[in-house]
C-alpha positions as CSV (number, residue, x, y, z in Angstrom):
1,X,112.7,97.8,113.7
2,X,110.7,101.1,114.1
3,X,107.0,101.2,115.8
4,X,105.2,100.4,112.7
5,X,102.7,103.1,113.5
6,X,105.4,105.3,114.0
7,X,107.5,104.9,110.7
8,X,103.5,105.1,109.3
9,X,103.4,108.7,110.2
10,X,107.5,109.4,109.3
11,X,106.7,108.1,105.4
12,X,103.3,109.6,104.8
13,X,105.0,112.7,106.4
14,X,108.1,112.8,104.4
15,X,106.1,112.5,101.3
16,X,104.3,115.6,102.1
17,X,107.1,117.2,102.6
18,X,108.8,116.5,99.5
19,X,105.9,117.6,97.7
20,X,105.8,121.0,99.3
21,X,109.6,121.3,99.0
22,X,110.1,125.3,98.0
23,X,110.6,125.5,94.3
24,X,109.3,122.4,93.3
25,X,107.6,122.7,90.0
26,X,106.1,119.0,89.0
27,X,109.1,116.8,89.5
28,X,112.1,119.5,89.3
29,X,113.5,121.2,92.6
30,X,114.8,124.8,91.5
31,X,116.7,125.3,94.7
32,X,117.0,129.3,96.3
33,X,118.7,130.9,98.8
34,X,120.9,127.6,99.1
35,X,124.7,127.8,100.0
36,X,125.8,124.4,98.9
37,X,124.7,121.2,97.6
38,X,126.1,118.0,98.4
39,X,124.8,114.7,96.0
40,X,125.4,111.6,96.9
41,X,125.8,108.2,94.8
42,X,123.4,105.3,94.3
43,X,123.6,103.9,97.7
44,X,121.3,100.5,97.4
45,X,120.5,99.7,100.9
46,X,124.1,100.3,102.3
47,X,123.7,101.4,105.5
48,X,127.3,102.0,106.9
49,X,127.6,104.5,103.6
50,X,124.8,106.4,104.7
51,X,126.0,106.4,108.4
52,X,129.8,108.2,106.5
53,X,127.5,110.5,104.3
54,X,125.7,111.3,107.2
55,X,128.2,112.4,109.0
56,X,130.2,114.1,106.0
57,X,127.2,116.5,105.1
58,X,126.8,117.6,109.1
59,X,123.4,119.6,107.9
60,X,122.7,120.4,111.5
61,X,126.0,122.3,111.8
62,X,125.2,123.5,108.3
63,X,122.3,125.0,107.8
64,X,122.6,126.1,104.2
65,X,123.5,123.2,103.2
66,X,121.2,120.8,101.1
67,X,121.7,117.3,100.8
68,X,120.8,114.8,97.3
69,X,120.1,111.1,97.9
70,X,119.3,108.3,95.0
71,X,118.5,104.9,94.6
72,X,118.1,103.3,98.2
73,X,116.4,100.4,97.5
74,X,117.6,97.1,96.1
75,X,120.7,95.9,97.8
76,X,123.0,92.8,99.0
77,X,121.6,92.6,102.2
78,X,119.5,90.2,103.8
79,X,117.4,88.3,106.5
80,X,117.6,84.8,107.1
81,X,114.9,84.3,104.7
82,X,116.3,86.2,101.7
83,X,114.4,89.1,101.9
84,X,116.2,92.5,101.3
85,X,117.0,95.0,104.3
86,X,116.9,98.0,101.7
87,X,113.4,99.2,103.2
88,X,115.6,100.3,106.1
89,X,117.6,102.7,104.3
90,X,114.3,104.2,102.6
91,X,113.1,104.4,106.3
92,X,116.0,106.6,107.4
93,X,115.9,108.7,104.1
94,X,112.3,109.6,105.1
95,X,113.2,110.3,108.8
96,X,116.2,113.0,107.7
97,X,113.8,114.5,105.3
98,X,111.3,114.8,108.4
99,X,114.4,116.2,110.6
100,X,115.3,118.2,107.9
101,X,112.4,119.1,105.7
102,X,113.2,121.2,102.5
103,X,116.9,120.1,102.8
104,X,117.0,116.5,101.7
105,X,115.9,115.4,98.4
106,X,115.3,112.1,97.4
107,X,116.2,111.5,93.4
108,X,113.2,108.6,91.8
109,X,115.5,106.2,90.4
110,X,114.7,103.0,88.0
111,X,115.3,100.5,90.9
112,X,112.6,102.2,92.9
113,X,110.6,103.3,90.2
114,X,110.3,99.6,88.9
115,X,109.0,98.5,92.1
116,X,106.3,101.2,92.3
117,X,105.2,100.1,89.2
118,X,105.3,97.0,89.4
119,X,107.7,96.5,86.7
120,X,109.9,93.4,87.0
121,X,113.7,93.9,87.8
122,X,116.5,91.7,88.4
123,X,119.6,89.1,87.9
124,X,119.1,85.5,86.6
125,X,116.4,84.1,88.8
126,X,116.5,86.9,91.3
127,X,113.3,88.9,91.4
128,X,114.2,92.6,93.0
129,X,110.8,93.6,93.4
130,X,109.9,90.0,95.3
131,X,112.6,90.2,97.7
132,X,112.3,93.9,98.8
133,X,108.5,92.7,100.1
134,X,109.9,90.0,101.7
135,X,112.3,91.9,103.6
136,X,109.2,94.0,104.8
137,X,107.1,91.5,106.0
138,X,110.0,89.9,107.2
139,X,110.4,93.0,109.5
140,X,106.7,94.3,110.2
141,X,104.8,90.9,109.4
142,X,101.0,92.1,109.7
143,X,102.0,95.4,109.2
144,X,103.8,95.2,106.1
145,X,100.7,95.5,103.4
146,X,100.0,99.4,105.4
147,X,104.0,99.5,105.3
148,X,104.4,98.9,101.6
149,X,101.5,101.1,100.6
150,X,103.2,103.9,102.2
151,X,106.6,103.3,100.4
152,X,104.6,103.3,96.9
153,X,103.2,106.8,97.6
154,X,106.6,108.2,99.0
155,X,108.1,107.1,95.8
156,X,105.2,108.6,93.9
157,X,106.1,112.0,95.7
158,X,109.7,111.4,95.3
159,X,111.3,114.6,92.9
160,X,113.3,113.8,89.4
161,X,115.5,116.7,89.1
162,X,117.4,119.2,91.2
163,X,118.5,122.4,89.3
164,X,120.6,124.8,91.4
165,X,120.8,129.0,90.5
166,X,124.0,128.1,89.2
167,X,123.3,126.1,86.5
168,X,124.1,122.7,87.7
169,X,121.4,119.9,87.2
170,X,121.0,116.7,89.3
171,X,119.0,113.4,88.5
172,X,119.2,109.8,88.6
173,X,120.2,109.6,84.4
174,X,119.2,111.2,81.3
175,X,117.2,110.3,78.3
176,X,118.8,108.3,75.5
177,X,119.2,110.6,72.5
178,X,116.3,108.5,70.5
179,X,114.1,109.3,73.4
180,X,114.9,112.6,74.3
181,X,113.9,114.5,70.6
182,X,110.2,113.5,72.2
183,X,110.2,115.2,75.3
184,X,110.5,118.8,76.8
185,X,111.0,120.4,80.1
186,X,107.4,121.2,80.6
187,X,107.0,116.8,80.5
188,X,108.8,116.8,83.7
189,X,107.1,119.8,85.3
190,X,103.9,118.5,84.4
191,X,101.5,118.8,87.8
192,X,100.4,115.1,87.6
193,X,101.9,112.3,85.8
194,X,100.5,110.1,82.9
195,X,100.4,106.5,82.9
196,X,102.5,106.1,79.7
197,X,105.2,108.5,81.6
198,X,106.4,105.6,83.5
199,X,106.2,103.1,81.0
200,X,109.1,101.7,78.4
201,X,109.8,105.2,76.5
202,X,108.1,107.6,78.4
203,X,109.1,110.7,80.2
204,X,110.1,109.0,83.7
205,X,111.2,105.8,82.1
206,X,113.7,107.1,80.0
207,X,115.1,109.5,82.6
208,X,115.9,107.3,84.9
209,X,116.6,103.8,82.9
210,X,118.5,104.9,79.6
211,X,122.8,104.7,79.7
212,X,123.7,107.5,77.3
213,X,126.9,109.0,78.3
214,X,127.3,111.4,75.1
215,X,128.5,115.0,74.8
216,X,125.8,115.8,72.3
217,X,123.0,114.3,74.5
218,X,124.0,115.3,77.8
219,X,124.3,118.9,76.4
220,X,120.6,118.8,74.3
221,X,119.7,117.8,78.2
222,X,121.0,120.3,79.8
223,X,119.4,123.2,77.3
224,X,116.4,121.9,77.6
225,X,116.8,122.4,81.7
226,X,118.7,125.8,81.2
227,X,121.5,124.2,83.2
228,X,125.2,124.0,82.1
229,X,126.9,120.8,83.9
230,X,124.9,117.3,85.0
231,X,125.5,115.0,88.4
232,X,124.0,111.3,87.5
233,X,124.2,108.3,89.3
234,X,123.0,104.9,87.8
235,X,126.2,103.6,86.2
236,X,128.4,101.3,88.5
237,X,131.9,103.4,88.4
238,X,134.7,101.0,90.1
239,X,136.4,103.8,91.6
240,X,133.4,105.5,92.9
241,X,133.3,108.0,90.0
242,X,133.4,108.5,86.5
243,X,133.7,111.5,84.0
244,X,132.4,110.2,81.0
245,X,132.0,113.7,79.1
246,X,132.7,117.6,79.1
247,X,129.1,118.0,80.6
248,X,128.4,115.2,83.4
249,X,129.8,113.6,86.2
250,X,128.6,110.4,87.8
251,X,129.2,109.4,91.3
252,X,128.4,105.7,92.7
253,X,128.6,105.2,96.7
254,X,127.2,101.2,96.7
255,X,130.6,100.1,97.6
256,X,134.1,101.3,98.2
257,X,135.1,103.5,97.2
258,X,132.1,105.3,97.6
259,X,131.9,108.8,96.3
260,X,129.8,112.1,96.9
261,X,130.1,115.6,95.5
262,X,130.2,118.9,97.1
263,X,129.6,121.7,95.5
264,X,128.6,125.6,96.2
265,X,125.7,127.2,94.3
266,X,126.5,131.0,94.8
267,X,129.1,131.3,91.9
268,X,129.8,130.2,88.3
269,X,131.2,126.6,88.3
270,X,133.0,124.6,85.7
271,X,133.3,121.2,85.2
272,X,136.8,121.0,86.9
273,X,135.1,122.7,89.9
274,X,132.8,119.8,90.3
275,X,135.4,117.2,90.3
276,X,137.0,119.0,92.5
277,X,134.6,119.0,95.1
278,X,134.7,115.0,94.4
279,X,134.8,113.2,98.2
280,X,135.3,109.5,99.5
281,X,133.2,108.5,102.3
């Protein structure tokens, strides 16, 4: 495990630098002067993914390129005691966003925006929220209250939404269509967020939690973000991706396969451009 001093000052410092990422207005990223963008499925604590995803984006031999990560917490593995290993993947998503700052953005997702909050998630008997801070004190034992904090407040600084110049818009999910008639674009750029935002119907809530794969709702999305075609995670997809309208892809890398996509931002794209740039790790 890391020097817990040490992964102190890599997760107070990758929050900070998500905050000041360049074109970040409240929770969206309007990215500039960026030559691709590769976005990544829900990866829940699997480490060997991130190793292939890792070395499949190559930003140090790419310096134009950006990289989009979600939903890292919350996985299969474990210590002897049953407490998940997932903080170890939020670890190294912190320490590539300190090696690369402006370049690696972290998506809030429901899995880690329930444990933020406070906000019970699970299966059967299995209490998400209760293993994840077992699996930190598990590995940083006195540590793990300062350790915990700092995960809360890199979630807390953690973006929603990455819209490219070219019209392509990347977060977690997308509101249900009987939430979404509530909200607007300025809800999500808001400077600071309200207390009902992360609650059961609010603005963050809804975003990241609700499963609504329609045409009409994905494309009432996407006006509201002036952006033409969505990436989404959340859904499981058995073979790593699914295209479940004319607007939206969704990738899943928890398993195998696992699937990313790769796409530039310095021309028009279609849809059929997006699956194209559709990789396996």
């Amino acid at each position: 495990m890391p020097d817990p001093d040490r992964l102190l000052t890599t997760l107070r410092h990758a929050a900070h630098v998500w905050k000041a990422t360049p074109g970040r207005v409240g929770r969206i990223v309007h990215l500039t002067g960026v030559r691709e963008v590769l976005v990544c499925g829900d990866l829940h604590g699997n480490i060997e993914n991130f190793r292939l995803l890792l070395k499949r984006a190559d930003l140090a031999a790419q310096p134009r390129r950006h990289l989009v990560l979600q939903e890292v917490v919350h996985g299969a593995f474990r210590y002897p005691d049953g407490g998940d290993k997932s903080h170890q993947l939020l670890d190294l998503t912190a320490a590539l966003t300190c090696q690369f700052p402006g370049r690696v953005h972290f998506l809030l997702g429901n899995h880690e925006l329930a444990q933020w909050q406070g906000q019970r998630i699970g299966k059967g008997d299995e209490d998400y929220n209760e293993m994840f801070r077992r699996g930190i004190e598990a590995a940083y034992g006195p540590r793990a209250g300062d350790i915990y904090t700092a995960y809360l407040d890199l979630f807390a600084a953690a973006p929603l939404i990455v819209r490219t110049a070219n019209r392509v818009c990347v977060s977690h999910s997308l509101p249900a269509a009987r939430h979404l008639d509530k909200f607007s674009r300025a809800d999500w750029e808001r400077p600071e967020l309200r207390p009902q935002d992360t609650r059961l119907g609010g603005c963050v809530h809804a975003l990241v939690w609700d499963r609504d794969t329609s045409v009409a709702t994905a494309s009432t999305f996407l006006q509201m973000l002036d952006a033409d075609l969505l990436i989404t995670g959340h859904i499981p997809c058995n073979t790593g991706y699914t295209v479940p309208n004319e607007r939206q892809i969704i990738l899943d890398a928890v398993k195998t396969p696992a699937c990313f996509c790769l796409f530039p931002t310095d021309r028009p794209l279609t849809q059929q451009d997006l699956i194209a740039g559709i990789g396996t790790l």
